[in-house]
PASEBA-1860 file (N, C-alpha, C; in nm, 3 decimals):
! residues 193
1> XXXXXXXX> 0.083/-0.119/0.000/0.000/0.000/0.000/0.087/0.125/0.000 ~ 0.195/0.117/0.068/0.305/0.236/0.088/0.383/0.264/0.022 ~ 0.401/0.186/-0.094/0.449/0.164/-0.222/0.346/0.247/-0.333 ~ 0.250/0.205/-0.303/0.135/0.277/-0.414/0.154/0.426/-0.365 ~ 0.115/0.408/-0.243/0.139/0.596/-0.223/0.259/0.652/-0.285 ~ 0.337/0.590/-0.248/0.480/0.663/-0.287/0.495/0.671/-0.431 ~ 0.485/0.593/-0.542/0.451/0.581/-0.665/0.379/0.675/-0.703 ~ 0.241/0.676/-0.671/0.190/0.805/-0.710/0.190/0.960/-0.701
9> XXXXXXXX> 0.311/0.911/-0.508/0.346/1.061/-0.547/0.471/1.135/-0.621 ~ 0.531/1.003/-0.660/0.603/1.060/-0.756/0.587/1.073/-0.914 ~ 0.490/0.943/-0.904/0.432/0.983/-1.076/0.392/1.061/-1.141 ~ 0.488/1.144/-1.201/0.430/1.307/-1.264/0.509/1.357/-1.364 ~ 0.465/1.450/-1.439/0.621/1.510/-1.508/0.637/1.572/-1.454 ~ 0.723/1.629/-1.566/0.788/1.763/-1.481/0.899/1.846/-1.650 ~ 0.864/1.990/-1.626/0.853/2.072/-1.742/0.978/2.120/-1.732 ~ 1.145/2.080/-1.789/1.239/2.191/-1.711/1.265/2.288/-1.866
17> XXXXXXXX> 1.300/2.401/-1.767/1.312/2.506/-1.795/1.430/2.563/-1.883 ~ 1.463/2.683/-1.990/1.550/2.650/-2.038/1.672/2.695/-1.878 ~ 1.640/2.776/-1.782/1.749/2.759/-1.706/1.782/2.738/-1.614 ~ 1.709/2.598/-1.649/1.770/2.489/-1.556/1.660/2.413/-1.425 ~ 1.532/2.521/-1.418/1.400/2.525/-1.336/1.358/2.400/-1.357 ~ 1.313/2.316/-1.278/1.217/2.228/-1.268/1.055/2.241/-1.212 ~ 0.940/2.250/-1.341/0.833/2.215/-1.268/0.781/2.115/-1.246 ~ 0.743/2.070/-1.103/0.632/1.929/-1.126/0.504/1.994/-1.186
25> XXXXXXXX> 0.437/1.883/-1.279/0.310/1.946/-1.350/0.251/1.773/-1.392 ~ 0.138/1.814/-1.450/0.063/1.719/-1.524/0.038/1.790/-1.670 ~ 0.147/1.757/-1.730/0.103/1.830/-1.907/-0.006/1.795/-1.941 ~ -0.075/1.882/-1.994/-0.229/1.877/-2.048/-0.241/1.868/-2.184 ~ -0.143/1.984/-2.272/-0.142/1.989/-2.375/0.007/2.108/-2.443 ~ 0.041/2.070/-2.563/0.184/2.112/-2.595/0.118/2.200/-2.726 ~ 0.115/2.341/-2.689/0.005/2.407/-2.821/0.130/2.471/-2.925 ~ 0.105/2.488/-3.002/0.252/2.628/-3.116/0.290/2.694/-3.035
33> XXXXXXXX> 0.229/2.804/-2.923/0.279/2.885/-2.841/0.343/2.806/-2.651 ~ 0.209/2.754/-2.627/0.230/2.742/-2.477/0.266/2.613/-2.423 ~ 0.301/2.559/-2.292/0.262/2.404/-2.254/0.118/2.454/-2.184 ~ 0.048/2.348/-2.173/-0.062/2.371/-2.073/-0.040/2.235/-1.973 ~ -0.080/2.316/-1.864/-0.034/2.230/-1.718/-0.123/2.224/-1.625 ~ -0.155/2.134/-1.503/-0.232/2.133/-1.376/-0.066/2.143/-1.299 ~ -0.104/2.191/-1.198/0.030/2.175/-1.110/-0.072/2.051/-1.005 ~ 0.081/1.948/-0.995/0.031/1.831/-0.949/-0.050/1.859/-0.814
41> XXXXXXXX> 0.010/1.969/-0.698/-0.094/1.978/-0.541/-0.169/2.045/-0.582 ~ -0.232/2.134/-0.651/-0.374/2.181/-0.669/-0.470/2.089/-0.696 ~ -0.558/2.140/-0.570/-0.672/2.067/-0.572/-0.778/2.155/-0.723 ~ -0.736/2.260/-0.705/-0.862/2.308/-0.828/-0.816/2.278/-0.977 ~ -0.904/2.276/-1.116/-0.904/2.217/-1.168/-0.835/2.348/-1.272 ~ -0.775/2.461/-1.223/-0.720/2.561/-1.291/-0.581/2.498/-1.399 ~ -0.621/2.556/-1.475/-0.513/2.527/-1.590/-0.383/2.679/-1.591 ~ -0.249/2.605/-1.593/-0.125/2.680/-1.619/-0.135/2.668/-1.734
49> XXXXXXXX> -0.029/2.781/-1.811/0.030/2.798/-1.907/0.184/2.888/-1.896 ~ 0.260/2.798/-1.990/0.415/2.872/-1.964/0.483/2.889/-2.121 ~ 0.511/3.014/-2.144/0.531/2.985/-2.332/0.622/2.857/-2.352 ~ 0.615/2.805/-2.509/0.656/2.703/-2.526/0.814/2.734/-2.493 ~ 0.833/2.899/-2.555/1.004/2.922/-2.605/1.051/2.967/-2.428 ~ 1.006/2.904/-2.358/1.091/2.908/-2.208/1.107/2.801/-2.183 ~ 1.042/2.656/-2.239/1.102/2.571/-2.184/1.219/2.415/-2.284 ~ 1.246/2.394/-2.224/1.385/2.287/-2.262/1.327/2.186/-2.301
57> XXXXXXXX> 1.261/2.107/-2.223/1.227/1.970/-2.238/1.106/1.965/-2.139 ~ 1.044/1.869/-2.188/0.937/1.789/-2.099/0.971/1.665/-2.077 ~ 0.999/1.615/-1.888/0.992/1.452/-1.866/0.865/1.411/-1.862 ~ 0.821/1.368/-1.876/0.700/1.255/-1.901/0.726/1.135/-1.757 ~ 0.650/1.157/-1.680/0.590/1.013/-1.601/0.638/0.924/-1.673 ~ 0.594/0.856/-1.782/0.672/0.718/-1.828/0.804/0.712/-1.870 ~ 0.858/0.839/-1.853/1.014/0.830/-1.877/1.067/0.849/-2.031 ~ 0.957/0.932/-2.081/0.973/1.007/-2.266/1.040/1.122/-2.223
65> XXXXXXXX> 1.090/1.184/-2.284/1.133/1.311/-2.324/1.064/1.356/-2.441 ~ 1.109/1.526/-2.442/1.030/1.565/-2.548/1.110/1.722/-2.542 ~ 1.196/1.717/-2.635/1.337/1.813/-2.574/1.279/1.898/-2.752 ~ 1.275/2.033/-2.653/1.231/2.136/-2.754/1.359/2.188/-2.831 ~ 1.415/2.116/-2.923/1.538/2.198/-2.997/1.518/2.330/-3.083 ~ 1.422/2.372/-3.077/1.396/2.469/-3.122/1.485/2.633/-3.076 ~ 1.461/2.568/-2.921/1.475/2.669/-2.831/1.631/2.711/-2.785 ~ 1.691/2.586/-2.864/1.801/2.590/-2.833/1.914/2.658/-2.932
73> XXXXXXXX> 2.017/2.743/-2.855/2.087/2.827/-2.981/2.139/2.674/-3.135 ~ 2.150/2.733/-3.206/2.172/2.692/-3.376/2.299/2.634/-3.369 ~ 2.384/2.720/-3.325/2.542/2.692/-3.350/2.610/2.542/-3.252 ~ 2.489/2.557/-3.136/2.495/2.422/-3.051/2.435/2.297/-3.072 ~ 2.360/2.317/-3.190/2.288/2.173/-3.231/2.397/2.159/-3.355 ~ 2.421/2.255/-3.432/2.518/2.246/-3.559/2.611/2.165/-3.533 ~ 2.712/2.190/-3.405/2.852/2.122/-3.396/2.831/1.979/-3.331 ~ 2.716/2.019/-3.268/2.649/1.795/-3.200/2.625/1.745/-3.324
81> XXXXXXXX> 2.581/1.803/-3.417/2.527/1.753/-3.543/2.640/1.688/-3.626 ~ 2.764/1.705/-3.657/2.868/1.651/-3.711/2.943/1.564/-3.658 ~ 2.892/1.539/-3.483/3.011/1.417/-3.417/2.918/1.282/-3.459 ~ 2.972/1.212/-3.457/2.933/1.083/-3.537/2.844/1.018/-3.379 ~ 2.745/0.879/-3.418/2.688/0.820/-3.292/2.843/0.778/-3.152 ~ 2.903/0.755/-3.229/3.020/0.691/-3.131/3.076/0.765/-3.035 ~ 3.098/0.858/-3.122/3.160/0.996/-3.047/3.032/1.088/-2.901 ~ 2.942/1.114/-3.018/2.835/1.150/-2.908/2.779/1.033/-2.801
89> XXXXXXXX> 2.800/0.919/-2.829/2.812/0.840/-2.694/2.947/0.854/-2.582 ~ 3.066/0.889/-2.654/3.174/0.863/-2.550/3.176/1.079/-2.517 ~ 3.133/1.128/-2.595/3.135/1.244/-2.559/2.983/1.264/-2.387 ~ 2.906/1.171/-2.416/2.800/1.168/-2.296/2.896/1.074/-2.187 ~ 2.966/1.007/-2.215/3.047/0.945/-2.106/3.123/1.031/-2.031 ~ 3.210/1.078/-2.102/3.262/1.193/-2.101/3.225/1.277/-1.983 ~ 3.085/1.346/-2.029/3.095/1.471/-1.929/2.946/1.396/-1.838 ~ 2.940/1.271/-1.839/2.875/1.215/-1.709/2.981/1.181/-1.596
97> XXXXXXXX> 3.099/1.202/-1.596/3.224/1.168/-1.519/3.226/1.297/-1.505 ~ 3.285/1.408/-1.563/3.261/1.537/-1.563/3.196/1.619/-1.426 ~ 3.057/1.594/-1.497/2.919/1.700/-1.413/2.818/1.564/-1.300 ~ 2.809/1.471/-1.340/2.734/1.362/-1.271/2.762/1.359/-1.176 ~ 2.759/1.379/-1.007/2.783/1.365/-0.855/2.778/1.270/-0.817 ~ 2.625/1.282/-0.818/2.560/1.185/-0.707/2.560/1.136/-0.570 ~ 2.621/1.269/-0.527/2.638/1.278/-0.351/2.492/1.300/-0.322 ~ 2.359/1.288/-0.321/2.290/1.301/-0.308/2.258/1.150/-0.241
105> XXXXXXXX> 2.280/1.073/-0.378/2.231/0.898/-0.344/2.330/0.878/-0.254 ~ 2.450/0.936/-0.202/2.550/0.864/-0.108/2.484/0.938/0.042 ~ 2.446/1.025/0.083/2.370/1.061/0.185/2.288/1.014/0.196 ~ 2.183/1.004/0.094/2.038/0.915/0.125/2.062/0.812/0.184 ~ 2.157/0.714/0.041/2.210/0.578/0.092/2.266/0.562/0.257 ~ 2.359/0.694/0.285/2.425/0.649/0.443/2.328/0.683/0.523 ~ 2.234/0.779/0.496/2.111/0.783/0.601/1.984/0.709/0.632 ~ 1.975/0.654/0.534/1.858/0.514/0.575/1.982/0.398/0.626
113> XXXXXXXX> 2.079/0.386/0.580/2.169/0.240/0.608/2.173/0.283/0.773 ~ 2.200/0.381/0.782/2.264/0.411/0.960/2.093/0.461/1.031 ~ 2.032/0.470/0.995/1.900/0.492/1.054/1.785/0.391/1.097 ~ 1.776/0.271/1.022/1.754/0.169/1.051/1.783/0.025/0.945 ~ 1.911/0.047/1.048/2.010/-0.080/1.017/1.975/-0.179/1.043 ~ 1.956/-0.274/0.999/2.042/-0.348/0.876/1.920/-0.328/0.758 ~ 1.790/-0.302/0.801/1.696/-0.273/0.686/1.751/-0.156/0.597 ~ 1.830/-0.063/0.629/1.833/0.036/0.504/1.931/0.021/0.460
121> XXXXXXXX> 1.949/-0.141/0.397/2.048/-0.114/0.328/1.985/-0.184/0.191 ~ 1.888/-0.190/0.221/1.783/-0.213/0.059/1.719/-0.057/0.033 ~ 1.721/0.051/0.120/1.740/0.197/0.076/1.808/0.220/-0.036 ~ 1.992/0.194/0.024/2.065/0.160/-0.051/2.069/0.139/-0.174 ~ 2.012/0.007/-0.204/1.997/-0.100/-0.325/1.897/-0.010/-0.412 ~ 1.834/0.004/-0.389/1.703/0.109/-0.415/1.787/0.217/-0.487 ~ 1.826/0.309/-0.424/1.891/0.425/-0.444/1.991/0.434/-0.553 ~ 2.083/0.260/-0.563/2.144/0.256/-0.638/2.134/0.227/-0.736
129> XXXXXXXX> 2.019/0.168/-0.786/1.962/0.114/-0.906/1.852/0.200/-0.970 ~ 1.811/0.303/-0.912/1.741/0.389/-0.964/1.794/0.463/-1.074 ~ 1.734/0.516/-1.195/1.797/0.605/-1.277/1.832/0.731/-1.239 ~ 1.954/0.784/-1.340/1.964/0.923/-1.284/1.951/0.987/-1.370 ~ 1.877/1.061/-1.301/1.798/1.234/-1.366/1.936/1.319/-1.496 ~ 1.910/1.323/-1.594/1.992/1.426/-1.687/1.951/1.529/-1.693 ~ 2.002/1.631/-1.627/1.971/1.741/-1.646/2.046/1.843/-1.735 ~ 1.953/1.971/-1.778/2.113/2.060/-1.868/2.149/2.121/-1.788
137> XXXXXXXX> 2.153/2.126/-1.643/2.252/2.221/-1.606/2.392/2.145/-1.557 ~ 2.357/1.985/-1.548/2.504/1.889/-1.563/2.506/1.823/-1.691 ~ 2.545/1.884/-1.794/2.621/1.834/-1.942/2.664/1.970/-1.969 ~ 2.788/1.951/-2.049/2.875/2.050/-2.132/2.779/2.179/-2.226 ~ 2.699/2.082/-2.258/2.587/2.141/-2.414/2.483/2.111/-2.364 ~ 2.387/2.166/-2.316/2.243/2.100/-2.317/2.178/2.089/-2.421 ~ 2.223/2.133/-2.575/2.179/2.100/-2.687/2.176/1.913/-2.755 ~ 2.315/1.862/-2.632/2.372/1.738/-2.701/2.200/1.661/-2.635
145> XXXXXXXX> 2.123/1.671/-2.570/2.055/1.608/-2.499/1.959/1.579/-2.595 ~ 1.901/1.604/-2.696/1.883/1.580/-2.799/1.912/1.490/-2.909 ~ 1.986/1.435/-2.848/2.088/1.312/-2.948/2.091/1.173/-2.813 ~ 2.028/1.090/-2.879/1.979/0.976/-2.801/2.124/0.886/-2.771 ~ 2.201/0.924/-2.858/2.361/0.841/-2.821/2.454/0.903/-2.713 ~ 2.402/1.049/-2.719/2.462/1.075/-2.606/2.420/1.103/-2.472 ~ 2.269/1.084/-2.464/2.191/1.049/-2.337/2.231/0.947/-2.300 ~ 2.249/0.788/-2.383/2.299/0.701/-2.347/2.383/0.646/-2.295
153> XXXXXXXX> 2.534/0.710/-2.364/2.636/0.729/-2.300/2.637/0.804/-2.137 ~ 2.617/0.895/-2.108/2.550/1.014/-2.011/2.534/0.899/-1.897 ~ 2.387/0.836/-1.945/2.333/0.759/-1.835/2.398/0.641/-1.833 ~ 2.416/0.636/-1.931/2.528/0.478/-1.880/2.672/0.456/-1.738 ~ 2.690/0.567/-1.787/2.836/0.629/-1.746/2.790/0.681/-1.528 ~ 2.626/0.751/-1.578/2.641/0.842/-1.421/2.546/0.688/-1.360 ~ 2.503/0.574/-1.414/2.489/0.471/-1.351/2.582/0.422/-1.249 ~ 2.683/0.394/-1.291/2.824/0.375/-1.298/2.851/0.398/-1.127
161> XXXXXXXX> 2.838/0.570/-1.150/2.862/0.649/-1.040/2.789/0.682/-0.934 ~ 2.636/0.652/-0.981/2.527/0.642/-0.867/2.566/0.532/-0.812 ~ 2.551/0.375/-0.837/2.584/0.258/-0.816/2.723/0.242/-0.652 ~ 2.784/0.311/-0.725/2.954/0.339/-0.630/2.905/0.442/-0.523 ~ 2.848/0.528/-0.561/2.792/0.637/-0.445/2.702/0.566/-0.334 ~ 2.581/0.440/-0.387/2.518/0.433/-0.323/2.605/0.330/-0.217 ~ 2.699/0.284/-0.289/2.773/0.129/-0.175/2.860/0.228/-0.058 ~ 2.889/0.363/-0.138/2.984/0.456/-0.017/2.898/0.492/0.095
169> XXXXXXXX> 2.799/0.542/0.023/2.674/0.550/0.181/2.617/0.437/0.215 ~ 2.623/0.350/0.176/2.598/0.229/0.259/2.706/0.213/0.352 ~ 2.813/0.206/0.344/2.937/0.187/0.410/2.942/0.273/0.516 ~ 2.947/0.391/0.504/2.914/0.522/0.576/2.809/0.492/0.688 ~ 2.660/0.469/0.632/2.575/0.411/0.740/2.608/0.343/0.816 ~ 2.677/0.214/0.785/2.705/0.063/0.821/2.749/0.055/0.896 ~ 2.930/0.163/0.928/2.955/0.211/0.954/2.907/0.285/1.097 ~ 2.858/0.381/1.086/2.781/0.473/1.197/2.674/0.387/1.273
177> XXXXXXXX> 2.606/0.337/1.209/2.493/0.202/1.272/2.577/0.153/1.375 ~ 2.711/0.032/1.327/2.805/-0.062/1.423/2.802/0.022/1.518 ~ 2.918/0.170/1.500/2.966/0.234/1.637/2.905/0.251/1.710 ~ 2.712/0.315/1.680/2.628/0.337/1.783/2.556/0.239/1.843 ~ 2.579/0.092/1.774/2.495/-0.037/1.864/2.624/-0.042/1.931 ~ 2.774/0.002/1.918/2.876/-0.107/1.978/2.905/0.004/2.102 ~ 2.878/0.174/2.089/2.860/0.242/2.237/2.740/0.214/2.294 ~ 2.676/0.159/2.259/2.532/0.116/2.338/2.558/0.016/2.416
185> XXXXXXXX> 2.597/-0.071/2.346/2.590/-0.211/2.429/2.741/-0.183/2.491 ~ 2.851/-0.150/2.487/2.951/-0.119/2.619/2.892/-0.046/2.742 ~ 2.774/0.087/2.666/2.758/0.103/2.799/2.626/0.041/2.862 ~ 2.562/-0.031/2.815/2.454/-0.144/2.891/2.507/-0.220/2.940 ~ 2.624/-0.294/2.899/2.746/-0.356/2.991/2.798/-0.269/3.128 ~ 2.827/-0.177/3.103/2.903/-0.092/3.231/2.782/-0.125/3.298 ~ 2.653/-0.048/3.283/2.570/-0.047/3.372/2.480/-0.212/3.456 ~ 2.518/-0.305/3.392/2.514/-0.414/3.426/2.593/-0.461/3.587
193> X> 2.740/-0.387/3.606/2.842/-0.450/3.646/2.860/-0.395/3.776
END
């Protein structure tokens, strides 16, 4: 059941911006000029609108894109346009080593692992196997995002690095968990004696 909740409250798009803004929304409709949107916590049945030429891309709930190249300067789709598939895959490798973190999943990961240990370390697992978000404000070009070989590369690559992040905060937790059962129980011992 807690699964369904959680699912649904993350099931949504979300409209980003060309700089760099994320909205959660429920796209309604993608017109010549505007997006049309519900924002997901409104309860009323009011319709947004945001011009089309402000935004970057639309994620889609099922995990589509829908990356407005329009919007994007000329001279930056021109020069993605001449690297071959190979290249724009190792060029997304590239700057997923680059810009990709993922200190995010290594906190999460060490804070459910050390919060309730030994269960969060399927947090962890969770955390680490989840996809990671591409955004343009971590790639070189946010024009290359547009080119499916080098999303690929991108996500292939910041897998990689979520994966390793999430085993460091596991460790980290694992870690912090031991020390605080192992000062607990020395001093439930002292007080025993």
């Amino acid at each position: 059941m807690l699964t369904l909740v959680l699912q649904g409250a993350v099931a949504q798009d979300y409209i980003v911006k060309l700089n760099g803004d994320e909205i959660p929304a429920r796209v309604l409709e993608v017109t010549l000029e505007d997006v049309v949107y519900h924002h997901p916590d409104s309860t009323e049945t009011l319709t947004s609108r945001i011009p089309k030429a402000e935004v970057f891309m639309i994620r889609f709930e099922n995990g589509t894109k829908e990356v407005f190249t329009q919007n994007l300067p000329e001279n930056d789709t021109a020069t993605a346009g001449v690297l071959s598939p190979v290249e724009l895959h190792q060029l997304g490798t590239q700057d997923a080593i680059q810009y990709y973190k993922g200190n995010g999943v290594m906190w999460g990961s060490a804070a459910s692992t050390a919060v309730v240990f030994p269960y969060g370390l399927a947090g962890a697992v969770i955390l680490g196997i989840m996809p990671p978000d591409v955004h343009p404000d971590k790639v070189s070009d946010p024009a290359l995002l547009a080119y499916p070989e080098y999303v690929m590369g991108y996500e292939k690559q910041a897998k990689k690095k979520r994966r390793r992040k999430a085993l460091a905060g596991a460790g980290i937790g694992s870690a912090v968990a031991v020390t605080v059962i192992s000062i607990a129980f020395v001093s439930l011992m002292n007080n025993f004696q």
